[in-house]
C-alpha positions in Angstrom: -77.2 -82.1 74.8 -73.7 -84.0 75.4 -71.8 -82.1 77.0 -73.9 -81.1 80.0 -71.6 -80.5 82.3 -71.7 -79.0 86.6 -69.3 -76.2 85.0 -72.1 -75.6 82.7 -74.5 -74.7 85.5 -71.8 -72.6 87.1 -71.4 -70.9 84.2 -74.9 -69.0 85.0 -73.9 -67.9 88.5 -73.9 -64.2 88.1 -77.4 -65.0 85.8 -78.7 -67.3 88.9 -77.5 -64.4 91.3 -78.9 -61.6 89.9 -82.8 -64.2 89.5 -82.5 -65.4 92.8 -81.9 -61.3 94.3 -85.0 -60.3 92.7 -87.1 -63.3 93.9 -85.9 -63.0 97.3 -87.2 -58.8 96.9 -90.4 -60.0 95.6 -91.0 -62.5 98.6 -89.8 -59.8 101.1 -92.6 -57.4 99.2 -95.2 -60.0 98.8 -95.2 -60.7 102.8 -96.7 -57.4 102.9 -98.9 -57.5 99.6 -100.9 -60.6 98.4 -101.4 -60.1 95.0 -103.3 -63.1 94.5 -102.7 -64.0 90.9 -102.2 -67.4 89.6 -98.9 -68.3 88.9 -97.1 -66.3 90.2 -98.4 -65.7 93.5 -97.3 -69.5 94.2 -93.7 -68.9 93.4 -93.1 -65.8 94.6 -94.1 -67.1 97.8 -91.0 -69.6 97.4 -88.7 -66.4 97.2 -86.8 -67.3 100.2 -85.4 -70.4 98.5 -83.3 -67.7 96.5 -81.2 -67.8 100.1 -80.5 -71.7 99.3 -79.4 -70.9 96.0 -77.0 -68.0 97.0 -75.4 -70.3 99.5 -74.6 -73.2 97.3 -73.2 -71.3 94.7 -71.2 -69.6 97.1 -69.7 -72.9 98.8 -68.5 -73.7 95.1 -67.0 -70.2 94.1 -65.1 -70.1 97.7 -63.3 -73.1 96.3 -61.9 -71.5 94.1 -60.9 -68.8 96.0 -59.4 -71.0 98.8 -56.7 -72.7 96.7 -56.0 -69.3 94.8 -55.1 -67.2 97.7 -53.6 -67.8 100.9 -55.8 -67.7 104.5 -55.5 -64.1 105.2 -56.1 -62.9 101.9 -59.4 -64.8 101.6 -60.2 -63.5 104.5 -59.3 -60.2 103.9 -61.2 -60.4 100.4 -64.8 -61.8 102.1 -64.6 -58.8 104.6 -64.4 -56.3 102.0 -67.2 -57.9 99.5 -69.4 -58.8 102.1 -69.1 -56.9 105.8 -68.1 -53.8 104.3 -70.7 -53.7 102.0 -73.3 -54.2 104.7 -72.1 -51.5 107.0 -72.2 -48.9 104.0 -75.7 -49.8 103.6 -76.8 -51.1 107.0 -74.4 -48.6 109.4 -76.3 -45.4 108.3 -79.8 -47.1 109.0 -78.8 -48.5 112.4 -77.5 -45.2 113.2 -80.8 -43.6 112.3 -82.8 -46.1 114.2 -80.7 -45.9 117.6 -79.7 -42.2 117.3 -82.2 -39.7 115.3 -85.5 -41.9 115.0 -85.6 -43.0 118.6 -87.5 -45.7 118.0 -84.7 -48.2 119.9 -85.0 -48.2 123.9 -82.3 -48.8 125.5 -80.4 -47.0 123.6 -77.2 -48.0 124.2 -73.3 -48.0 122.7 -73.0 -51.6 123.7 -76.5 -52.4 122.1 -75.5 -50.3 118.9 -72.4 -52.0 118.6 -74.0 -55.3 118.9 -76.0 -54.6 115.9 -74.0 -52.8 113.6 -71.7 -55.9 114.2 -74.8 -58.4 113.4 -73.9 -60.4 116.7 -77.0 -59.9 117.9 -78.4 -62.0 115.4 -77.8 -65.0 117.4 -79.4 -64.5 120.0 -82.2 -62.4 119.9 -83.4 -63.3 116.0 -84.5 -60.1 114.7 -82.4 -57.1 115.4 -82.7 -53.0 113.6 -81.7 -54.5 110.6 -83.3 -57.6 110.3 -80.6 -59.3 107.6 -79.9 -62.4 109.3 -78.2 -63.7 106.1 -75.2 -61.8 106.8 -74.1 -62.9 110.0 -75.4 -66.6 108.7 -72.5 -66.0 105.7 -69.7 -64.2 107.8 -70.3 -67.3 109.9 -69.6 -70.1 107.0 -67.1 -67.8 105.4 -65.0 -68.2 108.8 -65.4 -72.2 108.8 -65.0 -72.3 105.3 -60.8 -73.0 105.5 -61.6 -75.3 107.7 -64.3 -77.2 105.9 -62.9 -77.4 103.2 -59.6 -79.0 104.7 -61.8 -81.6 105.7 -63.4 -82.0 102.2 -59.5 -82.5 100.3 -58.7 -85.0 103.5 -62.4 -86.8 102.9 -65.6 -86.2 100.9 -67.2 -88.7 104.2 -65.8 -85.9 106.7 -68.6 -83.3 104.8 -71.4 -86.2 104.0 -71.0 -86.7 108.5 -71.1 -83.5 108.8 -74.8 -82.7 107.0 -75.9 -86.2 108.5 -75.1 -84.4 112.3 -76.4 -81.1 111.5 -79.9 -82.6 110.5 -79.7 -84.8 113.4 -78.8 -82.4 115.7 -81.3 -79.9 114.4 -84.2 -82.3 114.4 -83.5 -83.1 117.8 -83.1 -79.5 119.2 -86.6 -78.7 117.3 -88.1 -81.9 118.7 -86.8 -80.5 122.4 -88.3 -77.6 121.7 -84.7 -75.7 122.3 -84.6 -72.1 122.8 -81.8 -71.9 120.9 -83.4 -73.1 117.6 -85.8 -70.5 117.6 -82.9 -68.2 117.4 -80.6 -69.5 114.6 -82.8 -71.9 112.7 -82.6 -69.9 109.2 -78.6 -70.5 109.7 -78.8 -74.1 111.3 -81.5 -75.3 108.5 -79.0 -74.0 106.0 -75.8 -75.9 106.5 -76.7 -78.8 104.3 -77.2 -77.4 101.4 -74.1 -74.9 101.8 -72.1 -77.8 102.3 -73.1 -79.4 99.4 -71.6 -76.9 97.6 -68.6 -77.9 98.7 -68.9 -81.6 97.7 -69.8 -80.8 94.4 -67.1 -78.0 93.6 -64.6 -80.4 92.3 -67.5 -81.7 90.0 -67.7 -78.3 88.3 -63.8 -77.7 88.5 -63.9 -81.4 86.8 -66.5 -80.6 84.2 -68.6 -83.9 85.4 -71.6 -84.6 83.1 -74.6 -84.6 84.4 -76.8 -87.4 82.6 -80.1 -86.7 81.3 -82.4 -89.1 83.5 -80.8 -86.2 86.5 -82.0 -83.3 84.3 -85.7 -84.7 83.5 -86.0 -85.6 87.1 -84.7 -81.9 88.3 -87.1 -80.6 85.4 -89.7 -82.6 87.3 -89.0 -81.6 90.7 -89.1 -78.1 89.5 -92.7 -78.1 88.0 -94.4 -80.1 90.3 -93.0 -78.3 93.5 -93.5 -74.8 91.8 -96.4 -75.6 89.9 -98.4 -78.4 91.0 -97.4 -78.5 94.8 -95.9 -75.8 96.0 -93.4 -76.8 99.1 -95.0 -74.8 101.2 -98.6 -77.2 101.6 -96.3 -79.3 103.3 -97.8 -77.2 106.2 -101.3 -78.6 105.8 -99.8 -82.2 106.3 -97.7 -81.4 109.5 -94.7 -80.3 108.4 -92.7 -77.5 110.4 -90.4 -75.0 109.2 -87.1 -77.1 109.6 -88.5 -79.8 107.1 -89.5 -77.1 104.6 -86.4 -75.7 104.7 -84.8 -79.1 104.1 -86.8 -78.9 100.9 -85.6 -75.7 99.7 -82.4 -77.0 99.6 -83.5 -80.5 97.4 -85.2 -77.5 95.2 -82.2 -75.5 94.7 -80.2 -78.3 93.3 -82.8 -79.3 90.7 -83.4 -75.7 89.9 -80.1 -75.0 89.4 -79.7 -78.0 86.9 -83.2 -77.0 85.6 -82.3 -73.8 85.1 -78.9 -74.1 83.1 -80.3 -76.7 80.9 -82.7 -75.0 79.4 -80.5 -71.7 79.6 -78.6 -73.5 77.1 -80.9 -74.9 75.0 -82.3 -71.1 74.2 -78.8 -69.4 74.5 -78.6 -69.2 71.0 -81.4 -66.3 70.7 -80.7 -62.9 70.7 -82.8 -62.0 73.0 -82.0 -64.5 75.5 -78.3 -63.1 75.9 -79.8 -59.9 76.4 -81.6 -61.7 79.1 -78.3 -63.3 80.3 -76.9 -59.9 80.8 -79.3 -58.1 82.1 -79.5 -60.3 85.0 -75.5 -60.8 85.2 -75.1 -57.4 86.0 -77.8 -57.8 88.7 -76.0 -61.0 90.3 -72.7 -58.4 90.2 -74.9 -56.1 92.5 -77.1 -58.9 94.5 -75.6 -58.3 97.6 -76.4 -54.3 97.5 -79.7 -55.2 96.0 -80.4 -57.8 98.8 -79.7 -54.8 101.6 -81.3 -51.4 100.3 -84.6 -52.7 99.5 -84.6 -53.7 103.1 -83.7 -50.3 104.3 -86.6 -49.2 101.4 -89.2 -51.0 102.9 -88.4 -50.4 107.0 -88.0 -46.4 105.8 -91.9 -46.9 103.9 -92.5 -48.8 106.8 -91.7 -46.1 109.1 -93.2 -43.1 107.8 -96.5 -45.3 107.2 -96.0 -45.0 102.9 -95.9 -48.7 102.2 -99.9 -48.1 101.6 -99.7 -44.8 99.7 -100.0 -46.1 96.2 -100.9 -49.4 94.4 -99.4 -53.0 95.0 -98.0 -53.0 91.7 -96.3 -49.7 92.0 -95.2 -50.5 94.9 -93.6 -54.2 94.1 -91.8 -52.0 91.1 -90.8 -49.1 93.1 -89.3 -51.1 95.9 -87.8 -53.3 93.3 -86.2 -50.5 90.9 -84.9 -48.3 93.6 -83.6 -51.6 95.4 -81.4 -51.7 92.0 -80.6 -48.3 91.5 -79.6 -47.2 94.7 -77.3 -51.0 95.1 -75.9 -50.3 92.0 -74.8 -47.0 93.3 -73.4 -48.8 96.5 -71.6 -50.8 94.8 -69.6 -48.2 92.9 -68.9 -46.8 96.0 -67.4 -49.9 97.6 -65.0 -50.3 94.1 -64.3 -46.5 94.8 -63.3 -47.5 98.1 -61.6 -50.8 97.8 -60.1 -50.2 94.2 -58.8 -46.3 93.8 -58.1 -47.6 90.2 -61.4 -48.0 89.5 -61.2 -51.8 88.8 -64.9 -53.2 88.8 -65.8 -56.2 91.2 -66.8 -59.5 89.2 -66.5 -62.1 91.6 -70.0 -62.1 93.9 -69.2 -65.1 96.4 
């Protein structure tokens, strides 16, 4: 293939979205049921990865959203797609959990306001709604401007950057620092969201990506998935800080993996079907992402998660996770767009 290109990969974003939504789902369900079978068991368990791959793609498409509209308006637009979107689904459930269930002591306005405005993420780790990717986002979406400033000044200014945020993580884990414990998942997780900023003008460039990159990613991919899943680095001493580092070397090559061969079978009938069906599932990731969270907490609750089979309930979680995002999400355009005019952009 010749014209292999970073704006090829990009191309299946929405695709890569809507696969990396349901993996994460899966993983989130497979904590609670260990199905056990070959395959698939393995890479499931790598679902949180999916959160590596939301992030890069999402460094590149804010690049493009960044030198189309001016500060506010970016602003504006990642509030309405992303915190809006989480208190339509995660408001009423907080509410529930503070107010009706009870099940919150103290329960108090300042408390409830903490959570419903995900600042209490970072500090106590796991609050009533226990989405710590959202505050992790709002977070990057805030530096973004400002990152990305540094990146049209100097590419070295972002490459310093990741070098101290691995440096400075490693030595706050080595310490011991209370403070990792807390924001780890977002501190691991500035590398690889900053390499999406280095390589956005590579996929605004259409840069090639040469073949020896592609066998290697193809390699990485099978071996790490297949043959060694990441997570045996455990056996061998590793902590969670290195295995997160890996997720993000993973994302890359399954990104390029993943395009590559999306290509080589896009000419099939049914793989456009395939492309489509999971497009429209990367244009709903984020509701998908938050319901079957409130799903499982609500099975958890009223002691239903073990009422029915494993299978049934990895589908059930996983279908009403899609059909009840999909109608959040046409109540956000409702909202945001009187007009009716459909979302498309997921970054």
């Amino acid at each position: 293939m010749q014209n292999f290109t970073w704006k090829t990969v990009f191309k299946y974003r929405n695709l890569i979205y809507g696969l990396a939504a349901i993996w994460i789902v899966l993983y989130h369900i497979h904590e609670k049921y260990w199905l056990g079978i070959p395959v698939f068991s393995p890479i499931i368990n790598l679902g949180n990865m999916g959160v590596d791959v939301f992030l890069l793609l999402s460094a590149v498409g804010l690049s493009y959203s960044i030198e189309k509209n001016d500060i506010k308006t970016f602003y504006k637009n990642r509030l309405k797609r992303t915190f809006l979107t989480y208190l339509l689904i995660a408001g009423p459930f907080i509410v529930w959990k503070y107010f009706i269930s009870q099940a919150i002591t103290p329960m108090t306005v300042p408390n409830f306001a903490l959570e419903l405005s995900t600042l209490s993420y970072f500090w106590t780790k796991e609050g009533v709604f226990p989405v710590w990717y959202i505050p992790c986002i709002l977070l990057f979406y805030a530096l973004y401007p400002a990152l990305y400033k540094l990146y049209r000044k100097n590419k070295l200014y972002i490459v310093g950057l990741i070098l101290v945020s691995v440096i400075l993580e490693l030595f706050l884990v080595e310490i011991k620092s209370p403070i990792i414990k807390v924001t780890e998942r977002t501190f691991s997780r500035i590398p690889i969201f900053l390499v999406g900023i280095l390589i956005s003008d590579c996929v605004k460039k259409e840069k090639k990506i040469a073949l020896p990159w592609v066998l290697v990613s193809f390699a990485v991919v099978i071996y790490t998935m297949g043959i060694f899943p990441i997570n045996n680095l455990y056996k061998y001493g590793a902590n969670i800080v290195h295995i997160r580092y890996c997720y993000g070397v993973m994302a890359i090559a399954l990104l390029i993996a993943g395009a590559y061969f999306m290509e080589l079978v896009s000419r099939f009938k049914t793989t456009n079907i395939f492309i489509k069906a999971f497009s429209f599932l990367g244009a709903i990731s984020l509701e998908i992402y938050l319901v079957h969270v409130v799903i499982m907490r609500l099975l958890t609750h009223y002691g239903l998660q073990h009422q029915t089979s494993s299978l049934v309930y990895y589908a059930g979680v996983t279908a009403a996770g899609i059909i009840v995002g999909w109608g959040f999400n046409k109540l956000l355009n409702f909202i945001t767009s009187p007009k009716g005019i459909k979302q498309k952009k997921i970054v």
